[in-house]
ROPA-448127 format. One record per residue: residue number from 1; residue in three letters; x, y, z of N, C-alpha, C in turn. Coordinates in steps of 0.05 Angstrom, whole numbers, plus 5000, padded with zeros to 4 digits. Example, Ala and Ser with C-alpha at 12.3 -4.5 7.8 and 13.67 -1.06 7.14 Angstrom:
<atoms>
@k 1&r ala&n_east 5264&n_north 4886&n_up 5156&ca_east 5246&ca_north 4910&ca_up 5156&c_east 5264&c_north 4934&c_up 5156
@k 2&r ser&n_east 5257&n_north 4955&n_up 5142&ca_east 5273&ca_north 4979&ca_up 5143&c_east 5258&c_north 5001&c_up 5157
</atoms>
This chain:
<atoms>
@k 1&r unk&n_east 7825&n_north 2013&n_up 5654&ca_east 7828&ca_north 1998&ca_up 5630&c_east 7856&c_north 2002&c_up 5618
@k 2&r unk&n_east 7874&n_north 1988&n_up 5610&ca_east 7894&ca_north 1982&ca_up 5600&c_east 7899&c_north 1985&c_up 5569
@k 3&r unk&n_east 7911&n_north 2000&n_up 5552&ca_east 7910&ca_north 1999&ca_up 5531&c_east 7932&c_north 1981&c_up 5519
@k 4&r unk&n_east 7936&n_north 1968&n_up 5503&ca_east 7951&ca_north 1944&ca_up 5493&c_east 7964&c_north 1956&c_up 5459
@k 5&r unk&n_east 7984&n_north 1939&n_up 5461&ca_east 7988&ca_north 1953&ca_up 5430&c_east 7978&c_north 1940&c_up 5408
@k 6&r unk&n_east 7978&n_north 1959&n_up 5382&ca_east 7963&ca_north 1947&ca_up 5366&c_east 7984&c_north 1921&c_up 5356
@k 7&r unk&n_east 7965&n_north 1901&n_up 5345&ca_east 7977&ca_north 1867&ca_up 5330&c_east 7965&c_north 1871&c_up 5305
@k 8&r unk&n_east 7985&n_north 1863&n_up 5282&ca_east 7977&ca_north 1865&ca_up 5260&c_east 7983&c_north 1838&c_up 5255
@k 9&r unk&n_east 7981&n_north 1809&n_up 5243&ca_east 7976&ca_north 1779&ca_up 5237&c_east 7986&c_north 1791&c_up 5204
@k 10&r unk&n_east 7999&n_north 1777&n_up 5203&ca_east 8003&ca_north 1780&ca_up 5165&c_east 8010&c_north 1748&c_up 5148
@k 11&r unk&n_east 7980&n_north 1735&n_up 5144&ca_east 7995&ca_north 1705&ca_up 5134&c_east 8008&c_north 1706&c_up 5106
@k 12&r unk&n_east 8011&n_north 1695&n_up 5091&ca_east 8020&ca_north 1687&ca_up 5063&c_east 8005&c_north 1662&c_up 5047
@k 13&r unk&n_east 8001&n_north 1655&n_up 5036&ca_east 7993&ca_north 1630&ca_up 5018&c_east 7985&c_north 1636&c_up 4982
@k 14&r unk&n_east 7988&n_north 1614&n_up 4977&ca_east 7987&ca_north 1615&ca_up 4947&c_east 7951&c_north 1606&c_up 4932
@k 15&r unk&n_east 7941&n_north 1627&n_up 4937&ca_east 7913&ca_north 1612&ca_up 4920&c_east 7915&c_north 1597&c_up 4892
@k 16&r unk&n_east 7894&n_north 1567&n_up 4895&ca_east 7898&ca_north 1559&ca_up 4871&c_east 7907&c_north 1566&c_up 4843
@k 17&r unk&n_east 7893&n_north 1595&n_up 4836&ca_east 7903&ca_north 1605&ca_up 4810&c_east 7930&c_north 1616&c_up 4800
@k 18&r unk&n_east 7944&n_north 1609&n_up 4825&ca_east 7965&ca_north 1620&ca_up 4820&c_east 7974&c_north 1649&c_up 4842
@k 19&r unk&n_east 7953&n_north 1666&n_up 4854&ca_east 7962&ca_north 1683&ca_up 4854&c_east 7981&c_north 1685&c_up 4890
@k 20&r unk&n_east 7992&n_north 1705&n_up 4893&ca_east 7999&ca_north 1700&ca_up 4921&c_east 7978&c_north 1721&c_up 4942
@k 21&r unk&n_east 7973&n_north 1709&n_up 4952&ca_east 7956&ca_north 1729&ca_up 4980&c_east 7971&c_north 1733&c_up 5001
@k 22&r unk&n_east 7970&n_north 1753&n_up 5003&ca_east 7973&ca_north 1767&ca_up 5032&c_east 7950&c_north 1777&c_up 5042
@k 23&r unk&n_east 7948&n_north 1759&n_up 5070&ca_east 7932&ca_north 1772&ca_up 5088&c_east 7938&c_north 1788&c_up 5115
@k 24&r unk&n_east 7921&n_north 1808&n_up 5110&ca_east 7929&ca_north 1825&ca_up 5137&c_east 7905&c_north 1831&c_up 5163
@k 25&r unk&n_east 7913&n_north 1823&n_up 5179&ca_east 7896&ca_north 1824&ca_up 5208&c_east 7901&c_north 1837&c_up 5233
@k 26&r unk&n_east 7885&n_north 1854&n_up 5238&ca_east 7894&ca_north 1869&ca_up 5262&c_east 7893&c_north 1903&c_up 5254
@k 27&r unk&n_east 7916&n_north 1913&n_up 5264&ca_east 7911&ca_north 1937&ca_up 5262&c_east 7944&c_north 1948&c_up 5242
@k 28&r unk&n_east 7939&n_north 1963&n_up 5225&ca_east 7960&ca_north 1972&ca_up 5203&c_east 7970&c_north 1995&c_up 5207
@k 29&r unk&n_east 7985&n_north 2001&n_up 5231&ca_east 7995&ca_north 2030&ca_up 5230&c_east 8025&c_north 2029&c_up 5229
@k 30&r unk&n_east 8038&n_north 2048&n_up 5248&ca_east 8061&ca_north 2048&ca_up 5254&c_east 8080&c_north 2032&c_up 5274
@k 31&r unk&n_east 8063&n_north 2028&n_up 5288&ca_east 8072&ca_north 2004&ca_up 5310&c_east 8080&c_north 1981&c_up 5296
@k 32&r unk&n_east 8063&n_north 1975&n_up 5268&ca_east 8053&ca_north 1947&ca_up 5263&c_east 8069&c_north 1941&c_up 5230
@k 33&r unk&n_east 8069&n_north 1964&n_up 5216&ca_east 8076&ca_north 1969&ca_up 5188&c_east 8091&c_north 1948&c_up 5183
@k 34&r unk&n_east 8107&n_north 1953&n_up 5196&ca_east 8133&ca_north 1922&ca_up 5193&c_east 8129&c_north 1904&c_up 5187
@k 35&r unk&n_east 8113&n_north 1880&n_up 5195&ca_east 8107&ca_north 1866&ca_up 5190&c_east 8093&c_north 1860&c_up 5166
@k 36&r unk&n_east 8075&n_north 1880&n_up 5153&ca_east 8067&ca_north 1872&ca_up 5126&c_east 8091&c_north 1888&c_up 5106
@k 37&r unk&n_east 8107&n_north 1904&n_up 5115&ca_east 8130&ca_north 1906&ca_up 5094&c_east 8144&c_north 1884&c_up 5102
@k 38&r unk&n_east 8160&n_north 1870&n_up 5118&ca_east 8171&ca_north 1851&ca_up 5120&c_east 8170&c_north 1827&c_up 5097
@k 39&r unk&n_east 8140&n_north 1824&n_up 5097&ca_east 8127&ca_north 1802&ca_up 5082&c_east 8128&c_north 1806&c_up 5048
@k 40&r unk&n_east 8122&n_north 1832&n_up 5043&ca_east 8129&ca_north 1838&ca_up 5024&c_east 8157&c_north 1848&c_up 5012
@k 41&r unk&n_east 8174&n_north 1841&n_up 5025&ca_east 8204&ca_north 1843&ca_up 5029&c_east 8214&c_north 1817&c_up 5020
@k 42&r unk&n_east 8195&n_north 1801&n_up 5030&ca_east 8205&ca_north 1761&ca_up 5030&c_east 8192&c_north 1753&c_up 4996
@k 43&r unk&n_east 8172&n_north 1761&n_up 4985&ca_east 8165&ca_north 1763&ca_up 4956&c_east 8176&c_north 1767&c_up 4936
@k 44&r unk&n_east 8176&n_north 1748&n_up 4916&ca_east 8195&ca_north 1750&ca_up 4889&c_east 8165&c_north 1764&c_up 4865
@k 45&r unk&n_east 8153&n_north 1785&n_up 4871&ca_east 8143&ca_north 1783&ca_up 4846&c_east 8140&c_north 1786&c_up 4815
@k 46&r unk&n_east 8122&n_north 1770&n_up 4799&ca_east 8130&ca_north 1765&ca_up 4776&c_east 8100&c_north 1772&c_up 4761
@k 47&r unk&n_east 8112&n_north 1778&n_up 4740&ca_east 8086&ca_north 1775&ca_up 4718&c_east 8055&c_north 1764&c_up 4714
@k 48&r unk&n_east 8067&n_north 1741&n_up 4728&ca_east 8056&ca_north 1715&ca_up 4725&c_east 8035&c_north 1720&c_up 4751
@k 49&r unk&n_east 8016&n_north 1702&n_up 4753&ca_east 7996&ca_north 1700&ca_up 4786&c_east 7983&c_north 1718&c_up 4792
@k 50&r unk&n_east 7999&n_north 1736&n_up 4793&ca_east 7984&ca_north 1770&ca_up 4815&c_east 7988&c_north 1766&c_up 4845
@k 51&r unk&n_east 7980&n_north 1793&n_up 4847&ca_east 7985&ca_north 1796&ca_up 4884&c_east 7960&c_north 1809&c_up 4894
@k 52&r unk&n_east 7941&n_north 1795&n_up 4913&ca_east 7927&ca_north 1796&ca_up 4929&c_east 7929&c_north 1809&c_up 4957
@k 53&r unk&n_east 7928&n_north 1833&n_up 4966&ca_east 7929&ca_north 1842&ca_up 5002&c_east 7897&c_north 1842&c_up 5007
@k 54&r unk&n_east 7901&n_north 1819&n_up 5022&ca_east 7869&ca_north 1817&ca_up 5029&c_east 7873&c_north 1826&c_up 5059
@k 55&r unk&n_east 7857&n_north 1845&n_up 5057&ca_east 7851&ca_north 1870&ca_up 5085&c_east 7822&c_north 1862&c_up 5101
@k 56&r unk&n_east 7812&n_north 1839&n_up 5093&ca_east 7789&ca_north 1829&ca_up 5108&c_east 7784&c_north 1831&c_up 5136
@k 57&r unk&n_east 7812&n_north 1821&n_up 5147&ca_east 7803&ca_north 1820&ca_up 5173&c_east 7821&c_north 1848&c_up 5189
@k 58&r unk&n_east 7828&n_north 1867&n_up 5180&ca_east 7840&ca_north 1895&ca_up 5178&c_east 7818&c_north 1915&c_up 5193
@k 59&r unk&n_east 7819&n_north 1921&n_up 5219&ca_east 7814&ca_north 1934&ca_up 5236&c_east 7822&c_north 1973&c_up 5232
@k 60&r unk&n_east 7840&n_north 1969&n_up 5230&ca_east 7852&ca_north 2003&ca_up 5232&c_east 7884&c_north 2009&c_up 5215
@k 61&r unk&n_east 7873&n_north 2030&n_up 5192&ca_east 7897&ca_north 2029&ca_up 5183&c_east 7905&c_north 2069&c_up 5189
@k 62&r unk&n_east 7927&n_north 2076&n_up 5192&ca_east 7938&ca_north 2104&ca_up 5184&c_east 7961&c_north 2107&c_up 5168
@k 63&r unk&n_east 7967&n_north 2130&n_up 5160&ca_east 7981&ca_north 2138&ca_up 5140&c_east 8006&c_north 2120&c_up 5141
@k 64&r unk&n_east 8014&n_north 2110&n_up 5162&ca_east 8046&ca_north 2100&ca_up 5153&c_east 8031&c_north 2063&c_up 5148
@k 65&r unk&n_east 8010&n_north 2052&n_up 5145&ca_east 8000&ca_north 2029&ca_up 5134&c_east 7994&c_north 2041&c_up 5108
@k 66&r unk&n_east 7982&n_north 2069&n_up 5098&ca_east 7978&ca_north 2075&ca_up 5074&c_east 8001&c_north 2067&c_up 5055
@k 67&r unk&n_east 8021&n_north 2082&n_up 5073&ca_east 8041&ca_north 2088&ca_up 5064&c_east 8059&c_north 2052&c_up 5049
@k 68&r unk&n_east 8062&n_north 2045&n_up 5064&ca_east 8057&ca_north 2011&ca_up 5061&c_east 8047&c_north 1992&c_up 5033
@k 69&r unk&n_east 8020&n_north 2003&n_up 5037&ca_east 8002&ca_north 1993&ca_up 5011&c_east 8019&c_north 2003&c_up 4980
@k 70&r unk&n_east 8023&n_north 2031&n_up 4993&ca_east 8030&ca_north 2047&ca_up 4970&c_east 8061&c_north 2041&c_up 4956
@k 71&r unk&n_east 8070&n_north 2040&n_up 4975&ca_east 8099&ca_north 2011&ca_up 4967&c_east 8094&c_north 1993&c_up 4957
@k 72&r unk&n_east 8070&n_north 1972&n_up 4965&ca_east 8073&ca_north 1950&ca_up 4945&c_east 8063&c_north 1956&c_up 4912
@k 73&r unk&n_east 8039&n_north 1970&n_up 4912&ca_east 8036&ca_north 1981&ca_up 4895&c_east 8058&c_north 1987&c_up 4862
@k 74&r unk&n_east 8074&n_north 2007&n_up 4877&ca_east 8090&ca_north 2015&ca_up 4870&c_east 8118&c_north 1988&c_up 4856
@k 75&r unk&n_east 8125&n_north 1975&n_up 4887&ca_east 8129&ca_north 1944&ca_up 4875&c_east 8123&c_north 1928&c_up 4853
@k 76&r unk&n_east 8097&n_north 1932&n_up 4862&ca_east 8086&ca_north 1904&ca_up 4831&c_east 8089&c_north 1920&c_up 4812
@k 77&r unk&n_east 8083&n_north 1944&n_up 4809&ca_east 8082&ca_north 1964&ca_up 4776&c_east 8109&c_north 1950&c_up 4767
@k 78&r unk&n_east 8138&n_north 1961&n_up 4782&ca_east 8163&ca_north 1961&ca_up 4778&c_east 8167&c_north 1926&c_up 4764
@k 79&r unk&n_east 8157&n_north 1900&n_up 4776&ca_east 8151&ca_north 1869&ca_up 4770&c_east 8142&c_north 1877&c_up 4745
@k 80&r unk&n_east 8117&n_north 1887&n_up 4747&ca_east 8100&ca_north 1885&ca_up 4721&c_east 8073&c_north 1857&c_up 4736
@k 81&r unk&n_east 8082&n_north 1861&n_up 4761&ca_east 8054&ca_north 1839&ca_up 4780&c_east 8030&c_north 1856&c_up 4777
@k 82&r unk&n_east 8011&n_north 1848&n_up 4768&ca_east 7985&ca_north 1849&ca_up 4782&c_east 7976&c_north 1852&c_up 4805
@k 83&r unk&n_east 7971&n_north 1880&n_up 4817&ca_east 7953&ca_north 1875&ca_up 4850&c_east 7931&c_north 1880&c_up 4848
@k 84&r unk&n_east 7917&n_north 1867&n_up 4876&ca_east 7890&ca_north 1889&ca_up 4877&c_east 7886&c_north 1881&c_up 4901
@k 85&r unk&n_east 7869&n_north 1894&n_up 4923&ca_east 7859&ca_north 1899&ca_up 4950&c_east 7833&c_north 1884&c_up 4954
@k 86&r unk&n_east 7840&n_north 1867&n_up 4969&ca_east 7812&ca_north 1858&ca_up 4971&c_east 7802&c_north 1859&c_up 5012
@k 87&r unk&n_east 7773&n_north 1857&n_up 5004&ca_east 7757&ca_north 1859&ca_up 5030&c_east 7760&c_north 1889&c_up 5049
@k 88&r unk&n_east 7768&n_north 1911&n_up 5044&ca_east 7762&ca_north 1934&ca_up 5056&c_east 7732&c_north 1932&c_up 5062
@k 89&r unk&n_east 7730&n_north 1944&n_up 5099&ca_east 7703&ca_north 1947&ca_up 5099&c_east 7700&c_north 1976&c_up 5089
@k 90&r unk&n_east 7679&n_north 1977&n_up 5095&ca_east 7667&ca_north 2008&ca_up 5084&c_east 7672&c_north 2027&c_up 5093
@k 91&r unk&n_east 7673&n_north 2037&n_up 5113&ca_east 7693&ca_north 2051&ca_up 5132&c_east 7722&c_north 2057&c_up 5120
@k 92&r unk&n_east 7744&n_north 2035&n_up 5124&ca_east 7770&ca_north 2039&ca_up 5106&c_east 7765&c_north 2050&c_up 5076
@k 93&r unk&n_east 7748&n_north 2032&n_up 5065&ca_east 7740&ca_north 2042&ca_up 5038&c_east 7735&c_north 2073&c_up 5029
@k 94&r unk&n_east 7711&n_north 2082&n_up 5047&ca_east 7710&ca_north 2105&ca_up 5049&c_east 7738&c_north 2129&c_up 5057
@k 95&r unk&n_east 7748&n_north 2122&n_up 5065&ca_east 7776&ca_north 2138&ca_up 5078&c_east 7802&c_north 2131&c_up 5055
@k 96&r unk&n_east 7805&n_north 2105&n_up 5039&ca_east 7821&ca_north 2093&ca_up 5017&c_east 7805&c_north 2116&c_up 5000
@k 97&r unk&n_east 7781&n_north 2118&n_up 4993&ca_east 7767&ca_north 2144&ca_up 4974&c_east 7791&c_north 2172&c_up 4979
@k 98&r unk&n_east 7782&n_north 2179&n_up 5005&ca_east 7774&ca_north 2200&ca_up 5006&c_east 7816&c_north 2213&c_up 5006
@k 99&r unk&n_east 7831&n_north 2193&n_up 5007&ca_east 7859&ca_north 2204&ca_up 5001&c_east 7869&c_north 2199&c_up 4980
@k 100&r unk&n_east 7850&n_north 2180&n_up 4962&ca_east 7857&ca_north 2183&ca_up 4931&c_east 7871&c_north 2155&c_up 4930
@k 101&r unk&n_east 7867&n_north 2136&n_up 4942&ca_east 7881&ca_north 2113&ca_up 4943&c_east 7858&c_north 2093&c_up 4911
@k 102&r unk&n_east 7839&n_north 2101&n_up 4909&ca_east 7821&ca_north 2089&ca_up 4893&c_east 7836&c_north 2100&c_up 4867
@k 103&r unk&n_east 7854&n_north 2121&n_up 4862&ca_east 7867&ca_north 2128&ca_up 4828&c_east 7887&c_north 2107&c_up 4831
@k 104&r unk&n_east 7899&n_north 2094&n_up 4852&ca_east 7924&ca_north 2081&ca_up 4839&c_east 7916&c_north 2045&c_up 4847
@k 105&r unk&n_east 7892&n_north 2042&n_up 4858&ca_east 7888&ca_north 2011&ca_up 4870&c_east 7866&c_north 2003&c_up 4856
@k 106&r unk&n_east 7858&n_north 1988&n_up 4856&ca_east 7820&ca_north 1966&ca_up 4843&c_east 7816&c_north 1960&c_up 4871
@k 107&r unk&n_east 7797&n_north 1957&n_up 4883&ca_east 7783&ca_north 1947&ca_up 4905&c_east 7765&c_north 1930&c_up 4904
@k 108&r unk&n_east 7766&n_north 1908&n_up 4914&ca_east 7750&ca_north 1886&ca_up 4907&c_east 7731&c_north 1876&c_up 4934
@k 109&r unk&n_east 7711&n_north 1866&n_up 4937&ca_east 7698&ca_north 1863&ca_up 4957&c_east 7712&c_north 1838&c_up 4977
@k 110&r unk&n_east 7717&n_north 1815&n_up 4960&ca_east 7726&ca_north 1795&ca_up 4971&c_east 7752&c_north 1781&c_up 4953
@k 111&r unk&n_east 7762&n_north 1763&n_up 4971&ca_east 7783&ca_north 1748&ca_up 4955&c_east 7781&c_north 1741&c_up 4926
@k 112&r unk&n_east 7766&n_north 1728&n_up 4931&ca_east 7753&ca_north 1707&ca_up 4909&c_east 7749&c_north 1729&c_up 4879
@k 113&r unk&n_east 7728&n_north 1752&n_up 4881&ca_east 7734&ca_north 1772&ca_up 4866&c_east 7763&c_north 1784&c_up 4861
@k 114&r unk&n_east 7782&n_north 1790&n_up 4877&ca_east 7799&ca_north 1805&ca_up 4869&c_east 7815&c_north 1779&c_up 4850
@k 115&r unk&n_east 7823&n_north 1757&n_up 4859&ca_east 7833&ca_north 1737&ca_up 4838&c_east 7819&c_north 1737&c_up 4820
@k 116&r unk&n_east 7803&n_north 1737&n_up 4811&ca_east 7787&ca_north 1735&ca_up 4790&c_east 7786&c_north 1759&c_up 4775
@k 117&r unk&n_east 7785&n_north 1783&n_up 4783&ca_east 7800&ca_north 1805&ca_up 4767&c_east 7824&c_north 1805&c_up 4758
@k 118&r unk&n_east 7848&n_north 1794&n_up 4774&ca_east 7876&ca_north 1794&ca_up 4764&c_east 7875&c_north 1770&c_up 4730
@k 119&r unk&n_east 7864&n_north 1763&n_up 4731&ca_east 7863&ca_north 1741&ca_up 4718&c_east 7850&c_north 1755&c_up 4684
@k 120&r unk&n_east 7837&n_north 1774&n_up 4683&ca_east 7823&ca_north 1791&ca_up 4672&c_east 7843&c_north 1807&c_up 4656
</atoms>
C-alpha cells in the first residue's frame, strides 16, 4: 500500500449575509497549512460580515493546522472581524477541547449556525 500525501481543498465564497467562508477539506497539517494560510493571506477583513472556517469536510488536523486557526483568530481580533468554526466533528472537537482551543473560538455545529451567531 502506498501512502500519498495529505490534500487540504480550501474554497472561498461569500454567504448571503454577508459573511466570508472559508472552507477547508482534506487534511490540515504541515504538509498542507499553506494553503489555508495562503487564503487567509488573500482576505481583507473588516468589521462588517464575519469570518466563517467551515471545517466540515476536515479530516485531520495537528498542531501546525492548530497553529493556523490560531492566526486567523488572532487576525480577525486585530480587524475587529467576527469568527467562528463551524462543522468540527466530534473527534476534532474533542481534541479543539482538550488544548484549550474552546477559550479563544465559539464552535458551531454547522454553517448556517455559525453565520447566524456572527450576526448576534
Amino acid at each position: 500500500m502506498t501512502k500519498t500525501d495529505p490534500v487540504l481543498t480550501v474554497h472561498r465564497h461569500t454567504h448571503p449575509s454577508g459573511a466570508t467562508v472559508l472552507g477547508a477539506t482534506g487534511e490540515l497539517d504541515h504538509h498542507t497549512a499553506g494553503a489555508l494560510l495562503g487564503a487567509l493571506d488573500e482576505l481583507r477583513l473588516t468589521r462588517t460580515g464575519g469570518l466563517v472556517i467551515d471545517l466540515t469536510g476536515l479530516s485531520y488536523c495537528d498542531s501546525t493546522g492548530i497553529t493556523v486557526l490560531v492566526t486567523a483568530h488572532h487576525r480577525a481580533e486585530q480587524a475587529g472581524c467576527p469568527l467562528a468554526l463551524a462543522g468540527l466533528g466530534p473527534d476534532l472537537r474533542q481534541m479543539f477541547h482538550t488544548v484549550g482551543l474552546d477559550q479563544i473560538f465559539t464552535f458551531h455545529d454547522d454553517l448556517d449556525h455559525a453565520v447566524d451567531a456572527l450576526g448576534s
